[in-house]
Jmol script that loads the backbone (N, CA, C; Angstrom):
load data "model"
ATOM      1  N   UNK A   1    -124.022-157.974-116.968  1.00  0.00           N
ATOM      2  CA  UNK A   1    -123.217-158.065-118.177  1.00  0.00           C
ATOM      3  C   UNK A   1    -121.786-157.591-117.932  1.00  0.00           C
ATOM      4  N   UNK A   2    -121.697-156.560-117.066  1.00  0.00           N
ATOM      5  CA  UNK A   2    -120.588-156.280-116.919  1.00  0.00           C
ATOM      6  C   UNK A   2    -119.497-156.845-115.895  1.00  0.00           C
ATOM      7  N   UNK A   3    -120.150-157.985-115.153  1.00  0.00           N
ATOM      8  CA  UNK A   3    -119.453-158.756-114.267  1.00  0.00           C
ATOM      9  C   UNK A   3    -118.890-160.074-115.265  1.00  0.00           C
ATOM     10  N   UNK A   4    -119.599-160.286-115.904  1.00  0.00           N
ATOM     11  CA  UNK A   4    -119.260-161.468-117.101  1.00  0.00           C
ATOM     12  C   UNK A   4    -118.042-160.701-117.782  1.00  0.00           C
ATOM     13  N   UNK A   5    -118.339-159.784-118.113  1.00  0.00           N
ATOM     14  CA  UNK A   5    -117.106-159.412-118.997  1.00  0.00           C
ATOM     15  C   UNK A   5    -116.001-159.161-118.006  1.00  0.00           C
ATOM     16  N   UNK A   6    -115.746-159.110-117.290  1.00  0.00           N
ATOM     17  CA  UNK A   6    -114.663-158.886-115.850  1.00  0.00           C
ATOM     18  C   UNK A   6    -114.463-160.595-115.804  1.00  0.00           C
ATOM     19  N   UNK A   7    -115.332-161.167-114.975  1.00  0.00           N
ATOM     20  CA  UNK A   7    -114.819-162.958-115.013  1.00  0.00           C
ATOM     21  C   UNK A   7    -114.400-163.697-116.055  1.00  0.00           C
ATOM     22  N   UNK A   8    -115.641-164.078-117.105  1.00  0.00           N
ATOM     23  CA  UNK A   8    -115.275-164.975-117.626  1.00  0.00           C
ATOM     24  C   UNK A   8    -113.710-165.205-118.331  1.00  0.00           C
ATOM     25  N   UNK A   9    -113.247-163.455-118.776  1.00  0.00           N
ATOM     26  CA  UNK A   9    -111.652-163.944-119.614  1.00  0.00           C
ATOM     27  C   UNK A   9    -111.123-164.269-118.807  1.00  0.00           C
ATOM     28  N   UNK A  10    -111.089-163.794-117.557  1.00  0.00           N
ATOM     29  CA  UNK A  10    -110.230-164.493-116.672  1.00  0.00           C
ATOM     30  C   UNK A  10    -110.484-165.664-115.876  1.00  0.00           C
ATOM     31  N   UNK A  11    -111.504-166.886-116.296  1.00  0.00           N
ATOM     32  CA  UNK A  11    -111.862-167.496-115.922  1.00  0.00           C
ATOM     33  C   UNK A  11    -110.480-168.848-116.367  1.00  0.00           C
ATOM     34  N   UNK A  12    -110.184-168.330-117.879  1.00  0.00           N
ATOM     35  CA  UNK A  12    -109.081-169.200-118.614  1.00  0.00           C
ATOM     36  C   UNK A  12    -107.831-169.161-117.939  1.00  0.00           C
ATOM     37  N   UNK A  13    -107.712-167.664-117.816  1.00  0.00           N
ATOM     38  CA  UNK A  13    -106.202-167.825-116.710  1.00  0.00           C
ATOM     39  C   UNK A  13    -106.246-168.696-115.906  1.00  0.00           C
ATOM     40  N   UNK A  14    -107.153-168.660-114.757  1.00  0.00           N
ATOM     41  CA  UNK A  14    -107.529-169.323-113.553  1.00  0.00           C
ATOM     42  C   UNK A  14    -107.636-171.183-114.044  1.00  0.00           C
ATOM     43  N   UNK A  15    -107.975-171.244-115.324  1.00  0.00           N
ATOM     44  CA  UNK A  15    -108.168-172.591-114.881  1.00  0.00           C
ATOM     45  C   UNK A  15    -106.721-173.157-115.761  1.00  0.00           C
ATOM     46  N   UNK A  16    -106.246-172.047-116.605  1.00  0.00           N
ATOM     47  CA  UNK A  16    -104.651-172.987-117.040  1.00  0.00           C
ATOM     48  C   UNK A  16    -103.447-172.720-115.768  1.00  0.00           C
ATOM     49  N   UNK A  17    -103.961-171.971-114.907  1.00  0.00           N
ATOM     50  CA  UNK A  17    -102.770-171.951-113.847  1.00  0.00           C
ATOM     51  C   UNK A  17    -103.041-173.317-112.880  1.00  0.00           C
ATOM     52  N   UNK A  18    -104.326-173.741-112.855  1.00  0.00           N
ATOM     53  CA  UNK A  18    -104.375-174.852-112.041  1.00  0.00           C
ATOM     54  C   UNK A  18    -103.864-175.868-112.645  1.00  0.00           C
ATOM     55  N   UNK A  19    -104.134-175.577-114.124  1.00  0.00           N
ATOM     56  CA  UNK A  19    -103.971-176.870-115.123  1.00  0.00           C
ATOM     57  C   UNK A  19    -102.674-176.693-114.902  1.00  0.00           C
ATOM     58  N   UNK A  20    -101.666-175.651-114.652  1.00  0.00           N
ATOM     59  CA  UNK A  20    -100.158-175.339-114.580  1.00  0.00           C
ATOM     60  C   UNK A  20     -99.522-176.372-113.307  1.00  0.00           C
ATOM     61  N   UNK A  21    -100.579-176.543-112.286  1.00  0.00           N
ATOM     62  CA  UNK A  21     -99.880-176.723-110.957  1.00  0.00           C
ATOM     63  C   UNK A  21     -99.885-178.108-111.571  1.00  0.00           C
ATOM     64  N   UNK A  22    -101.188-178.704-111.737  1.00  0.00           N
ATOM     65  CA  UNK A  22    -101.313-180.311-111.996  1.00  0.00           C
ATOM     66  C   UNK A  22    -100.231-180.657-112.539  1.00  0.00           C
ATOM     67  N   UNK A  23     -99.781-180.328-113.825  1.00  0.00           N
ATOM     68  CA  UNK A  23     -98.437-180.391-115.072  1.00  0.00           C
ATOM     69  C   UNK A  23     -97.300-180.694-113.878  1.00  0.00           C
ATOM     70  N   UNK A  24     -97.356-179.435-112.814  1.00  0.00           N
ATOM     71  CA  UNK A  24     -96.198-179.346-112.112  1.00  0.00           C
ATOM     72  C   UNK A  24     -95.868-180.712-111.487  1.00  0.00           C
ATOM     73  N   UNK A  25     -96.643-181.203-110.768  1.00  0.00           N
ATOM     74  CA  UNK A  25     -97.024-181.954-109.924  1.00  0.00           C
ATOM     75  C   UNK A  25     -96.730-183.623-110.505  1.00  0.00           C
ATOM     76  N   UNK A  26     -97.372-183.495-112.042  1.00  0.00           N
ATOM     77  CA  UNK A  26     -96.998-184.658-112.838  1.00  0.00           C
ATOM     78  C   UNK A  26     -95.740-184.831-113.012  1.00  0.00           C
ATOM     79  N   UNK A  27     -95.255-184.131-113.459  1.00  0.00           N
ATOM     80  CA  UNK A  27     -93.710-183.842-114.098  1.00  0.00           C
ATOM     81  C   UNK A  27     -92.578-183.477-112.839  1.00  0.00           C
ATOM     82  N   UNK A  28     -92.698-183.320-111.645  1.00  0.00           N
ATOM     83  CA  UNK A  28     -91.571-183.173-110.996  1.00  0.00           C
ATOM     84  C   UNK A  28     -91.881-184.935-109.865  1.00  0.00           C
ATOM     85  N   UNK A  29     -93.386-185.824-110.146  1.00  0.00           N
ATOM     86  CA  UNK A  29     -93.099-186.641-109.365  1.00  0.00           C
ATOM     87  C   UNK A  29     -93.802-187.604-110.385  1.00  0.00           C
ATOM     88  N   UNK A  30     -93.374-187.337-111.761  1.00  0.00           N
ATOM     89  CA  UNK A  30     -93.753-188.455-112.309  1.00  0.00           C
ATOM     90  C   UNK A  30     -93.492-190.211-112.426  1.00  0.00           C
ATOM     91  N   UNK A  31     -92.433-190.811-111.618  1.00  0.00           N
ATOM     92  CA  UNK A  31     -93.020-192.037-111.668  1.00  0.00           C
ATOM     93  C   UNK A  31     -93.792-192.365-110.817  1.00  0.00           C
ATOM     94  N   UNK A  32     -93.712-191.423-109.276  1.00  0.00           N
ATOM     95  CA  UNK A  32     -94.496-191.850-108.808  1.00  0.00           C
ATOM     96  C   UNK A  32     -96.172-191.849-109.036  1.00  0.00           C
ATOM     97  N   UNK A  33     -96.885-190.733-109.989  1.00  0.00           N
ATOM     98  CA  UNK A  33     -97.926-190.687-110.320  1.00  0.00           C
ATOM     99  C   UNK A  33     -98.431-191.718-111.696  1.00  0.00           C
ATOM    100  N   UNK A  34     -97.460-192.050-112.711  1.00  0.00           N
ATOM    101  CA  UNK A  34     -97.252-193.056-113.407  1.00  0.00           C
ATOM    102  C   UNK A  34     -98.583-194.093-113.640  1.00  0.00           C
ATOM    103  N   UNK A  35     -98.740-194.652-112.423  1.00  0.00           N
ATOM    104  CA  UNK A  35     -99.948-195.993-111.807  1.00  0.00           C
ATOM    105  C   UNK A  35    -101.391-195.047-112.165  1.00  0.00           C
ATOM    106  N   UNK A  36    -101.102-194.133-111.698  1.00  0.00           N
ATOM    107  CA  UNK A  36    -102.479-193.444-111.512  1.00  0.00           C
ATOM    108  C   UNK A  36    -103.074-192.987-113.113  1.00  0.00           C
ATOM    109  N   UNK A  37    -102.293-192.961-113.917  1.00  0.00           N
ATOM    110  CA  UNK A  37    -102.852-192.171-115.495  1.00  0.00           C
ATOM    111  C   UNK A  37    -103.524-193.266-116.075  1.00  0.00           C
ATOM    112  N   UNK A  38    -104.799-193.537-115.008  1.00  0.00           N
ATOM    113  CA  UNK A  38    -106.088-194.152-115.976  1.00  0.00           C
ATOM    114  C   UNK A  38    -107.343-194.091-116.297  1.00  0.00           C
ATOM    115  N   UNK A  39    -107.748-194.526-117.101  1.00  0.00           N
ATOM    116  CA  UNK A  39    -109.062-193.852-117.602  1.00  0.00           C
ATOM    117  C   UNK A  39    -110.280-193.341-116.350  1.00  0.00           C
ATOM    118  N   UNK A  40    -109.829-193.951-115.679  1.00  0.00           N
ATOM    119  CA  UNK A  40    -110.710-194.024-114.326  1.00  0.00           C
ATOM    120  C   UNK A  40    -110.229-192.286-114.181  1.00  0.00           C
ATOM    121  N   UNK A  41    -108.870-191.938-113.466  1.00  0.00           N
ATOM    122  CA  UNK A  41    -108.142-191.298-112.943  1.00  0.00           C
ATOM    123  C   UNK A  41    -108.731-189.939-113.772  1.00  0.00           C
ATOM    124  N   UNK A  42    -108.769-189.952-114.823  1.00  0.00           N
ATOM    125  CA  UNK A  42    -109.019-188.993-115.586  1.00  0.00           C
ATOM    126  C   UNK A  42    -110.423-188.050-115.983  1.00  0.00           C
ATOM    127  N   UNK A  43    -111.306-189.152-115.174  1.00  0.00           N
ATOM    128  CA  UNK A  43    -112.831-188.910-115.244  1.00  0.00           C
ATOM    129  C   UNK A  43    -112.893-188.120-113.525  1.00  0.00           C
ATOM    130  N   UNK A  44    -112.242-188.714-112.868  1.00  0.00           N
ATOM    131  CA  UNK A  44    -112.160-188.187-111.597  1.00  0.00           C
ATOM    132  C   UNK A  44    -111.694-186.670-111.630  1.00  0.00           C
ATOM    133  N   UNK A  45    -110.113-186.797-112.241  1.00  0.00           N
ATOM    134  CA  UNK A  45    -110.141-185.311-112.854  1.00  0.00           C
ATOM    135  C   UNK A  45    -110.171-184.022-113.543  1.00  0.00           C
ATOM    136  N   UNK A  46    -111.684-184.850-114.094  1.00  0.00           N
ATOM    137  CA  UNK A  46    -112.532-183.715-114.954  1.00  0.00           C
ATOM    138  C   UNK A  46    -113.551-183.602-114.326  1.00  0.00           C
ATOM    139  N   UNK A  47    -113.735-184.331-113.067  1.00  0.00           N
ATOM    140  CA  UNK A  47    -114.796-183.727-111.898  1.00  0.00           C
ATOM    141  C   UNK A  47    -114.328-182.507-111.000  1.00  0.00           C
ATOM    142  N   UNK A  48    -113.113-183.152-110.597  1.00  0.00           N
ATOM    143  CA  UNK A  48    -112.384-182.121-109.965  1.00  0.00           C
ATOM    144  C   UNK A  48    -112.204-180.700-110.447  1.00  0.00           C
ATOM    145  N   UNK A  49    -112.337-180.895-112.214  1.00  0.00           N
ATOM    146  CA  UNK A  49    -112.131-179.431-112.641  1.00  0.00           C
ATOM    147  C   UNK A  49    -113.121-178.853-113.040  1.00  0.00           C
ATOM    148  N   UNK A  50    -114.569-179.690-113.174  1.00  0.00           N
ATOM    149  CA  UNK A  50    -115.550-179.007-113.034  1.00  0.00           C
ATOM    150  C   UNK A  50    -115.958-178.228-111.350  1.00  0.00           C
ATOM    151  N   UNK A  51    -115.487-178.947-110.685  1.00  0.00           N
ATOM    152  CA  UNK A  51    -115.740-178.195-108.943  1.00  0.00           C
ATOM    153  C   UNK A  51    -115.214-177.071-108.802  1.00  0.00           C
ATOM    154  N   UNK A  52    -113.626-177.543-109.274  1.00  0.00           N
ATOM    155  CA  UNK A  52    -112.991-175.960-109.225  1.00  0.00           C
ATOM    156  C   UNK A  52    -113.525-175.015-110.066  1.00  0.00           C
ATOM    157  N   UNK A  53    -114.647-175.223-111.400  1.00  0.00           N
ATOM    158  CA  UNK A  53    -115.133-173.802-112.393  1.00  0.00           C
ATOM    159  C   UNK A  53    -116.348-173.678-111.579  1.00  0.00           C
ATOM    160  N   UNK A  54    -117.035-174.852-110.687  1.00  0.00           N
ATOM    161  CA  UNK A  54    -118.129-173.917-110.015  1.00  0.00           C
ATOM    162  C   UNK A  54    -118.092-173.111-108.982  1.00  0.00           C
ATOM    163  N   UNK A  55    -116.494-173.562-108.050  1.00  0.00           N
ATOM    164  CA  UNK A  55    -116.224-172.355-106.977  1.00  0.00           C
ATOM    165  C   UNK A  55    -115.638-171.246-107.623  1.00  0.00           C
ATOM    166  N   UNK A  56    -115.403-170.980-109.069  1.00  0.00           N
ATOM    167  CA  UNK A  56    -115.384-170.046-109.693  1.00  0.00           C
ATOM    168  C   UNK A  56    -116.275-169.034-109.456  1.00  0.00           C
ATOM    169  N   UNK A  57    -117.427-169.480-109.670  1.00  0.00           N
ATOM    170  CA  UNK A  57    -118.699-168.830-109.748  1.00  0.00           C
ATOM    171  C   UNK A  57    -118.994-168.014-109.047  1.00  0.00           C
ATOM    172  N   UNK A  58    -118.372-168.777-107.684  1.00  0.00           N
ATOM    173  CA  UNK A  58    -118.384-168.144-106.667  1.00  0.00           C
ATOM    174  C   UNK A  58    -118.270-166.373-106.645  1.00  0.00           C
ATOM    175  N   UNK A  59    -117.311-165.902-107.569  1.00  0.00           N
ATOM    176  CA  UNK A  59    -117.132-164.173-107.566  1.00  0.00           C
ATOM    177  C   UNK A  59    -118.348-163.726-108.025  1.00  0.00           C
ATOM    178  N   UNK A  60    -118.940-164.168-108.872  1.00  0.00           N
ATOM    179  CA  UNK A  60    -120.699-163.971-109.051  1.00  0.00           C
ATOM    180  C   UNK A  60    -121.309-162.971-107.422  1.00  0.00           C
ATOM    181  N   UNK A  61    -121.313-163.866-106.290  1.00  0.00           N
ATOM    182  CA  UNK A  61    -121.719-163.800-105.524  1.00  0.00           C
ATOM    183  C   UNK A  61    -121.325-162.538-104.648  1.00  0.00           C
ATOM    184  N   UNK A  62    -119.747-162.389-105.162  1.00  0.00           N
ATOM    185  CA  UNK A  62    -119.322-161.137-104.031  1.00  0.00           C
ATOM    186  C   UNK A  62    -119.619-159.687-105.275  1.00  0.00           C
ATOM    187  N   UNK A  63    -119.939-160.760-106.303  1.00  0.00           N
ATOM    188  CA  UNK A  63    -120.515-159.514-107.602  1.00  0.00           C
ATOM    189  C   UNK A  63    -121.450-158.687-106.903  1.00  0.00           C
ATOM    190  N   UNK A  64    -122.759-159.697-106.766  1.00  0.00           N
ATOM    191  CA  UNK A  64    -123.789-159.159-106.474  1.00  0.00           C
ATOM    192  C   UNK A  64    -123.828-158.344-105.474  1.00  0.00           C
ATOM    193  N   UNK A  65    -122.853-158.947-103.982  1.00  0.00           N
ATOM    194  CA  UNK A  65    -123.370-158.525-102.615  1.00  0.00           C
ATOM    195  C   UNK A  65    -122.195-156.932-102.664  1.00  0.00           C
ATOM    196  N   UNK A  66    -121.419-156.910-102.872  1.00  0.00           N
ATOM    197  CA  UNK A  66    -120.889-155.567-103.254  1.00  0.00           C
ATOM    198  C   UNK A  66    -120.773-154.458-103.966  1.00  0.00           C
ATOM    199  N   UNK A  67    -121.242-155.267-105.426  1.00  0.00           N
ATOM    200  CA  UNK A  67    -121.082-153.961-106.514  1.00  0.00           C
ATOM    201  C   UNK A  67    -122.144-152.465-106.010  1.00  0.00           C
ATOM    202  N   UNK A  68    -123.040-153.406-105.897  1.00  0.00           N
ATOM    203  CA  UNK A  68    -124.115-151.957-105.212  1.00  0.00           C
ATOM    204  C   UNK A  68    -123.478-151.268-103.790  1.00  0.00           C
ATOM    205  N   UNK A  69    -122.404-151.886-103.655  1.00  0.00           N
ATOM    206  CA  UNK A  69    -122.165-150.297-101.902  1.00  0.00           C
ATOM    207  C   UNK A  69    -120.745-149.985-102.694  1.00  0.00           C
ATOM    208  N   UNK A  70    -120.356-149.924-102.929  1.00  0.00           N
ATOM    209  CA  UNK A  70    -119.130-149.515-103.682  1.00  0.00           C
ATOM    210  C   UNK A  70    -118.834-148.349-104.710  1.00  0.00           C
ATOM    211  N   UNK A  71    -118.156-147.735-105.293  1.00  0.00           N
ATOM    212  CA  UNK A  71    -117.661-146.698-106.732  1.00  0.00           C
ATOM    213  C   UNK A  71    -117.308-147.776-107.934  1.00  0.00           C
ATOM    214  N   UNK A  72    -117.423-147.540-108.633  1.00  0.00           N
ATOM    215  CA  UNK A  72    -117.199-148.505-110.304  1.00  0.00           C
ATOM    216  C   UNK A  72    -115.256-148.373-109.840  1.00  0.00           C
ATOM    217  N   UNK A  73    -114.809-147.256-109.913  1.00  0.00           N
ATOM    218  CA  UNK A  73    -113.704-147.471-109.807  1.00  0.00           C
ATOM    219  C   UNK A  73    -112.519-148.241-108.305  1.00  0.00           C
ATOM    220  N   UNK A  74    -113.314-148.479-107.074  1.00  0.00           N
ATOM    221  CA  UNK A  74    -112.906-148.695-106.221  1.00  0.00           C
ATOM    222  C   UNK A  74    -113.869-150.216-106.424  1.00  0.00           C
ATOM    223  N   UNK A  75    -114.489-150.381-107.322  1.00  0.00           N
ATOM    224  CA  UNK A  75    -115.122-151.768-107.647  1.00  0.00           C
ATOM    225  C   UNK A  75    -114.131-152.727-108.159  1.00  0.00           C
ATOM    226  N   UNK A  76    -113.807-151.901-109.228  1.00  0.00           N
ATOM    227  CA  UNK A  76    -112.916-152.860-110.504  1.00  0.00           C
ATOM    228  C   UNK A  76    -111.494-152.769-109.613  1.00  0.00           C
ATOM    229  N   UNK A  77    -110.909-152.118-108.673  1.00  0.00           N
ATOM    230  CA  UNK A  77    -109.833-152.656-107.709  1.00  0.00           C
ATOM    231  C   UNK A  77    -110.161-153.824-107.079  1.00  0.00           C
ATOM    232  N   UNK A  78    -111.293-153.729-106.314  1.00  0.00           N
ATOM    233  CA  UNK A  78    -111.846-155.032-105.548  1.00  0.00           C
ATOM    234  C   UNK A  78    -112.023-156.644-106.376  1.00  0.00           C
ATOM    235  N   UNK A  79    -112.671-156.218-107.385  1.00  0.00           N
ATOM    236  CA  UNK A  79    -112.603-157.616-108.177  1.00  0.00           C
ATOM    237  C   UNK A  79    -111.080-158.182-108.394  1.00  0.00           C
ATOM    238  N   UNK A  80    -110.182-156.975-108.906  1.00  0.00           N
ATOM    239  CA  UNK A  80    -108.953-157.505-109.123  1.00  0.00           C
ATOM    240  C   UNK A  80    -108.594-158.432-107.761  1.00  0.00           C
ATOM    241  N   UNK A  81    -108.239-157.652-106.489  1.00  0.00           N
ATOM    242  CA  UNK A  81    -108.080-158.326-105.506  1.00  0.00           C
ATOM    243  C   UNK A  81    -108.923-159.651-105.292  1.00  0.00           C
ATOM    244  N   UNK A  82    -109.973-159.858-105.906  1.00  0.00           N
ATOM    245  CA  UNK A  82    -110.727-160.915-105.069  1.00  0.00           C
ATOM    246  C   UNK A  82    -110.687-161.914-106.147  1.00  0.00           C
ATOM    247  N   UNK A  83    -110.074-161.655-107.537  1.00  0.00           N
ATOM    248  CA  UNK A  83    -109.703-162.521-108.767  1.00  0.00           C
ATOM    249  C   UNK A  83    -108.124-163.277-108.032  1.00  0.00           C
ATOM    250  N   UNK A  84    -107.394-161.911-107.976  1.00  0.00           N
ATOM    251  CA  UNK A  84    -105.849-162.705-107.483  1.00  0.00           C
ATOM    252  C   UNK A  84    -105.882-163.672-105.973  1.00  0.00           C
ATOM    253  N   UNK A  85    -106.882-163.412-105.020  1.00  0.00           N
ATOM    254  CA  UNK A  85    -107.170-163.702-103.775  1.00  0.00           C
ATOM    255  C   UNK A  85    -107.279-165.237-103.846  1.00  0.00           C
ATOM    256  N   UNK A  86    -108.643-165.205-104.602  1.00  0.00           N
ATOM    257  CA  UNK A  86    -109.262-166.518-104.978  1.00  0.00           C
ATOM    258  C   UNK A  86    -108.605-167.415-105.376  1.00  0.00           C
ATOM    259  N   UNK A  87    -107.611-166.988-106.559  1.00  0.00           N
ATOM    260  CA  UNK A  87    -107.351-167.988-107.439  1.00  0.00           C
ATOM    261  C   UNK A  87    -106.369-168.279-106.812  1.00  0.00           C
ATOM    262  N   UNK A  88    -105.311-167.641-105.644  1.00  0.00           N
ATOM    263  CA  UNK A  88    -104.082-168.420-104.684  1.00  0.00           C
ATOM    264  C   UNK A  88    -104.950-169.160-103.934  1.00  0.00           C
ATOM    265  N   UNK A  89    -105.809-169.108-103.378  1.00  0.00           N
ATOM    266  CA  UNK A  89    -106.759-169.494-102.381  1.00  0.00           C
ATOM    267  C   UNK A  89    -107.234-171.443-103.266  1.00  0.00           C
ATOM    268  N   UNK A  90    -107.207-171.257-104.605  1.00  0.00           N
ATOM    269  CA  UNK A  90    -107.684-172.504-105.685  1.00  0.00           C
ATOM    270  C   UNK A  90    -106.621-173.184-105.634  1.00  0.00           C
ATOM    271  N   UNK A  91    -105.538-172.154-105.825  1.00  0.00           N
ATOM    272  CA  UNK A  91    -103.600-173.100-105.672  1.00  0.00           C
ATOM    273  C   UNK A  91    -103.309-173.749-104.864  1.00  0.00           C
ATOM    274  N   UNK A  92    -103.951-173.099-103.359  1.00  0.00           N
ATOM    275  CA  UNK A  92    -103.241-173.555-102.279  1.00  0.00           C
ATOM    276  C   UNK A  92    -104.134-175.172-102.395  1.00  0.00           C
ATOM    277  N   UNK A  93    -105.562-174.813-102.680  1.00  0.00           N
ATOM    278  CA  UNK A  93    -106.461-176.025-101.859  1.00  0.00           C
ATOM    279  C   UNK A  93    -105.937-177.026-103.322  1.00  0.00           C
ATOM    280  N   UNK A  94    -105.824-176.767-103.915  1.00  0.00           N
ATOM    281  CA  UNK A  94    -105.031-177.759-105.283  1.00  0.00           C
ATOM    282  C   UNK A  94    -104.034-178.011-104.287  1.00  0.00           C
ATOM    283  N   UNK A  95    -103.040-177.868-104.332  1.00  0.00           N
ATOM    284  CA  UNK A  95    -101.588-178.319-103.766  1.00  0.00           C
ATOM    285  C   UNK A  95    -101.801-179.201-102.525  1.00  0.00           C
ATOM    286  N   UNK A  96    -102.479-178.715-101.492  1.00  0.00           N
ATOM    287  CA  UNK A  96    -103.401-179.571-100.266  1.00  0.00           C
ATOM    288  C   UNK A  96    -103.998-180.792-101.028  1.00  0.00           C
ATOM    289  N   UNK A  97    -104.845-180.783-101.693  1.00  0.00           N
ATOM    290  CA  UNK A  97    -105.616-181.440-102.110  1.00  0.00           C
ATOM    291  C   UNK A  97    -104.518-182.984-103.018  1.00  0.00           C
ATOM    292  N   UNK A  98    -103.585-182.620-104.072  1.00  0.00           N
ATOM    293  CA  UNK A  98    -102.937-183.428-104.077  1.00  0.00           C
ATOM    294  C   UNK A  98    -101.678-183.803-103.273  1.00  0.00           C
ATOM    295  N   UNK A  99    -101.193-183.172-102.483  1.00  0.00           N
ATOM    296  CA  UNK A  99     -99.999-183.501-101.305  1.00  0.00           C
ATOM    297  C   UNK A  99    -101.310-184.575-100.621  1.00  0.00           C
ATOM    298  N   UNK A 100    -102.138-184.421 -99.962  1.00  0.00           N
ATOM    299  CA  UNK A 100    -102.599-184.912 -98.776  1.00  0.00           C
ATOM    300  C   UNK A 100    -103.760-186.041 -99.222  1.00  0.00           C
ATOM    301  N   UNK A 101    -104.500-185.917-100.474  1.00  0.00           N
ATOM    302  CA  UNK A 101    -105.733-186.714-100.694  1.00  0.00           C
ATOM    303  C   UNK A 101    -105.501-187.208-101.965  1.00  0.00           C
ATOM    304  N   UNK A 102    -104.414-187.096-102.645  1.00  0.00           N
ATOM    305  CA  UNK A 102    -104.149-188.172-103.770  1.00  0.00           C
ATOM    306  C   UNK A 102    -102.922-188.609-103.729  1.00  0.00           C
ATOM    307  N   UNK A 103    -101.725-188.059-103.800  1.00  0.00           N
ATOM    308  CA  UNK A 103     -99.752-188.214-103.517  1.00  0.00           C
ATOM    309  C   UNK A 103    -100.440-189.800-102.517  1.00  0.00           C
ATOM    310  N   UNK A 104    -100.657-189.529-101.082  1.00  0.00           N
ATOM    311  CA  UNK A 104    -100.510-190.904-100.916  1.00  0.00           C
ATOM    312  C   UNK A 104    -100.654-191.913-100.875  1.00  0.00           C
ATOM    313  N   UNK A 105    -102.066-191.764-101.537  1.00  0.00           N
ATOM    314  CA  UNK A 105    -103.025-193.401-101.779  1.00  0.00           C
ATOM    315  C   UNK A 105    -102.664-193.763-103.457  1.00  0.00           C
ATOM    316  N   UNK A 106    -101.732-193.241-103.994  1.00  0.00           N
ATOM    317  CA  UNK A 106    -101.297-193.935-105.321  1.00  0.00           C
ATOM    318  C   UNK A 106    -100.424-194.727-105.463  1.00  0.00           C
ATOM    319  N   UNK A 107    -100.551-195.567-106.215  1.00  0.00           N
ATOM    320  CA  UNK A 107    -100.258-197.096-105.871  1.00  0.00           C
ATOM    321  C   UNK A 107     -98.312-196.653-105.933  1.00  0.00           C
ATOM    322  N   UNK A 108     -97.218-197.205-105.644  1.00  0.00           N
ATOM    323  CA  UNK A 108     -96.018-196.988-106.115  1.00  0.00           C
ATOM    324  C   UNK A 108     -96.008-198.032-106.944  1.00  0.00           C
ATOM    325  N   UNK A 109     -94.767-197.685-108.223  1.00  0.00           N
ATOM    326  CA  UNK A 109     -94.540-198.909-108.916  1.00  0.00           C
ATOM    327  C   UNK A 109     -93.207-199.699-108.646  1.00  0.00           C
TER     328      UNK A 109
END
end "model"
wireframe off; spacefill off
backbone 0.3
color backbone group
């Protein structure tokens, strides 16, 4: 219970900062993304943003395997770190992910 209450609020940050990069990404190369805003495009990325809330989950995992060797207070440092860690770690593979596996297979107009 008390790992839920640590993730989940910050689960919203995490996913409007990605939602932040996408925006970015639209808006500083928007004609070239233009072709791509279709219904298709859009189902694709609400897959994509379900993947990114299940590698969310992922802190679940370093929940479990750490909270027990640790202090509550040298705990709730660690989550912080592994909240801010992660979620550059979500930015970077976002930014990779559209520079390298979507930017160039979209059609130009």
């Amino acid at each position: 219970m008390e790992a839920a209450r640590f993730w989940e609020p910050r689960r919203l940050v995490y996913n409007l900062l990605l939602f932040g990069v996408a925006v970015l990404w639209l808006v500083k190369t928007w004609p070239h993304f233009r072709p791509a805003m279709t219904l298709e495009s859009f189902g694709i990325m609400a897959v994509l943003a379900l993947l990114a809330n299940a590698c969310y989950c992922a802190a679940y995992l370093a929940e479990i395997l750490i909270q027990n060797a640790t202090s509550s207070v040298v705990w709730n440092r660690q989550r912080w770190a592994i909240w801010v860690v992660g979620t550059l770690l979500a930015i970077l593979f976002e930014n990779y992910w559209i520079a390298d596996e979507i930017y160039p297979f979209v059609p130009h107009p």
